[in-house]
C-alpha positions as CSV (number, residue, x, y, z in Angstrom):
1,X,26.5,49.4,63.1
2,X,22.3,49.3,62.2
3,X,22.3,46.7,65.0
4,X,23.7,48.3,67.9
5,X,22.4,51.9,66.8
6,X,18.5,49.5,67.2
7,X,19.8,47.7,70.0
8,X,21.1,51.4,71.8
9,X,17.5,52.9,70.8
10,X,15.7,49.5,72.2
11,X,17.4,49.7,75.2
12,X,16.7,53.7,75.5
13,X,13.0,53.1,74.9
14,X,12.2,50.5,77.8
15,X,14.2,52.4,80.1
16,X,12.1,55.4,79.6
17,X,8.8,53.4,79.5
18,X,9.7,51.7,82.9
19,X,10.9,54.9,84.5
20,X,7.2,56.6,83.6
21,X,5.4,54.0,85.2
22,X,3.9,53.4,88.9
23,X,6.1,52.6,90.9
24,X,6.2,50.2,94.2
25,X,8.8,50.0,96.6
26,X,10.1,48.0,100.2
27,X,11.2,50.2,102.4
28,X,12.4,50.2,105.8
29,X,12.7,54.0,107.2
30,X,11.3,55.8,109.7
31,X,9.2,58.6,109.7
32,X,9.4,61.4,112.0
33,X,7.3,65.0,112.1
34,X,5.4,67.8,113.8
35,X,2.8,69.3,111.7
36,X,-0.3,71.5,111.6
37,X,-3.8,70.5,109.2
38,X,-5.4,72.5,107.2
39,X,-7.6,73.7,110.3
40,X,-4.5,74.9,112.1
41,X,-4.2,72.2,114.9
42,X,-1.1,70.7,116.0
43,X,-0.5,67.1,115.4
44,X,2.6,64.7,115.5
45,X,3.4,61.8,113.4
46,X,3.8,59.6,116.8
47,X,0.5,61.0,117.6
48,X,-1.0,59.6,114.0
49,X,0.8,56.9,113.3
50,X,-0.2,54.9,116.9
51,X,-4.0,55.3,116.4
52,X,-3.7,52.5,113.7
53,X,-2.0,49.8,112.6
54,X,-1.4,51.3,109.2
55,X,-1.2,55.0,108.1
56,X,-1.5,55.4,104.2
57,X,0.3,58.8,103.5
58,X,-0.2,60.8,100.2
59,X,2.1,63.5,99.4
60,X,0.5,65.8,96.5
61,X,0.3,69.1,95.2
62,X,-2.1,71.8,93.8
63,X,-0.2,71.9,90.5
64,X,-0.1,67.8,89.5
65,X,-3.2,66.9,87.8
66,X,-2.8,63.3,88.7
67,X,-3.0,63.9,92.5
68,X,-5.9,66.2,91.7
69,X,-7.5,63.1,89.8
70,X,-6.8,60.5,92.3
71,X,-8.3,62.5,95.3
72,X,-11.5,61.1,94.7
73,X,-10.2,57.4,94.7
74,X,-8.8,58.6,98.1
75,X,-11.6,60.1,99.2
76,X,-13.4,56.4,99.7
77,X,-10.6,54.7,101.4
78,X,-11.8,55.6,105.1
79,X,-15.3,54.3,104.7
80,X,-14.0,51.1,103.4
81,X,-11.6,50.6,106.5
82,X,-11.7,50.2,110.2
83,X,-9.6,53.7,111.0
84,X,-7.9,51.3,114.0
85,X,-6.5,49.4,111.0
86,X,-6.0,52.0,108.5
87,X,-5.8,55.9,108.2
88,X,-5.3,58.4,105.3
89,X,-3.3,61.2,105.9
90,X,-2.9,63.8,102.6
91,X,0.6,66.1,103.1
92,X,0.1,68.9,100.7
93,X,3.3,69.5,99.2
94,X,3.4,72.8,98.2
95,X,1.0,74.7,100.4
96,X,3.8,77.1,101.4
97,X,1.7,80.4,100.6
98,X,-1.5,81.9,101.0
99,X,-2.4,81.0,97.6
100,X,-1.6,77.2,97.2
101,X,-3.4,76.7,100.5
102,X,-6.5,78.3,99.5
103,X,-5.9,75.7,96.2
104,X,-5.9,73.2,98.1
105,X,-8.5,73.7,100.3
106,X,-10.9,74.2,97.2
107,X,-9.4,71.3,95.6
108,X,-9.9,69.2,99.0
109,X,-13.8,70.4,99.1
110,X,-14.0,70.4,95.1
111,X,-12.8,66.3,95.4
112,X,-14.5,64.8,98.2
113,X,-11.2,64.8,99.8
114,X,-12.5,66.4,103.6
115,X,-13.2,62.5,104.9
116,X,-9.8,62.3,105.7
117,X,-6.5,64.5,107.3
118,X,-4.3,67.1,105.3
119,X,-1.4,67.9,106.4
120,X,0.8,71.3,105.7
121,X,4.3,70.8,105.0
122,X,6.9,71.6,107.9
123,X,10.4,72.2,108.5
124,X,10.6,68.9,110.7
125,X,9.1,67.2,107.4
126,X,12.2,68.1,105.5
127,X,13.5,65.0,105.6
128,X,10.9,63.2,104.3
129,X,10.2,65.7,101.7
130,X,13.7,65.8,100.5
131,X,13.6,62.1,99.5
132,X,10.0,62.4,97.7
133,X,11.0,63.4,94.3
134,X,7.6,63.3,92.3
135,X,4.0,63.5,93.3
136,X,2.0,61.7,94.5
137,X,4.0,59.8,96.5
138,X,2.0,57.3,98.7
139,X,4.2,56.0,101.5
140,X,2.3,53.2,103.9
141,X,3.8,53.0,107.3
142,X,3.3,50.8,110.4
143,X,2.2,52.5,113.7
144,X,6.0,53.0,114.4
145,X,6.3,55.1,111.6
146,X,8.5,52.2,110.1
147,X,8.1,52.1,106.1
148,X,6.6,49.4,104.7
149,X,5.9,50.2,101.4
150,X,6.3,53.3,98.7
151,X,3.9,54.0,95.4
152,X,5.1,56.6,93.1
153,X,1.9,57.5,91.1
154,X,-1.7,58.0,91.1
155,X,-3.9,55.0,91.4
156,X,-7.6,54.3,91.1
157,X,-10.0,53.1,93.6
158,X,-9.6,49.7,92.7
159,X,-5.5,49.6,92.6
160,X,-5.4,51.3,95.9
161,X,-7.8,48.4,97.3
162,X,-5.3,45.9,96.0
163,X,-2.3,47.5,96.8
164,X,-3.5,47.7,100.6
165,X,-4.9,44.2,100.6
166,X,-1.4,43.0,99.9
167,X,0.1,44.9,102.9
């Protein structure tokens, strides 16, 4: 009985460490949307996604301390790419009201995080947003909008150089 009761509580314990940790993911969706940035102007994911060959999204919010901590490490990804190879594009989550937009935009300013695009959630993004279940959420996509790859998790700098480099 001791040695299924250790195995059980074994088996219970690495599931639970694997299921807290980053995450990376294939993936072969597409992604579709019409959107406004944080200045108000319209933009479509066709629109975004065809100006370079890969688009890096981050889905985050004003209330998750690690997207809040990795916005820095984000902030230096478009002055260490050619923009016709790779764009940034931040979605923020939860700026549904007044008050988590004028978060965010602090947060943006706060973090360094103005070099690249934030995007305000939409009704045409419910379909992504329905299948992102934690933040941040880092989805890469081709210039189709095709998946290629999914992060669960914050990074650092460095991570997020490797990560991209094996793309």
């Amino acid at each position: 009985m001791k040695k299924i009761c250790l195995l059980l509580l074994t088996l219970l314990l690495t599931l639970t460490l694997f299921a807290n940790g980053n995450s990376e993911e294939d993936t072969a969706s597409v992604i579709s949307f019409e959107s406004v940035d944080i200045f108000g102007n319209s933009v479509s994911s066709q629109e975004l996604f065809s100006s370079s060959k890969i688009t890096m999204i981050n889905f985050w919010a004003t209330y998750c301390n690690p997207c809040i901590g990795e916005l820095p490490f984000l902030a230096k990804i478009p002055a260490n790419y050619d923009p016709s190879e790779l764009q940034i594009i931040g979605i923020i989550t939860d700026a549904t009201n007044q008050n988590a937009y004028d978060k965010a935009i602090s947060l943006i300013k706060e973090k360094g995080a103005d070099s690249y695009i934030h995007l305000l959630p939409s009704s045409s993004m419910n379909d992504v947003l329905s299948n992102i279940s934690v933040v941040p959420t880092t989805l890469f996509v081709n210039n189709k909008g095709e998946i290629i790859k999914s992060v669960l998790g914050s990074n650092t700098f460095k991570r997020w150089q490797e990560i991209i480099s094996e793309l």
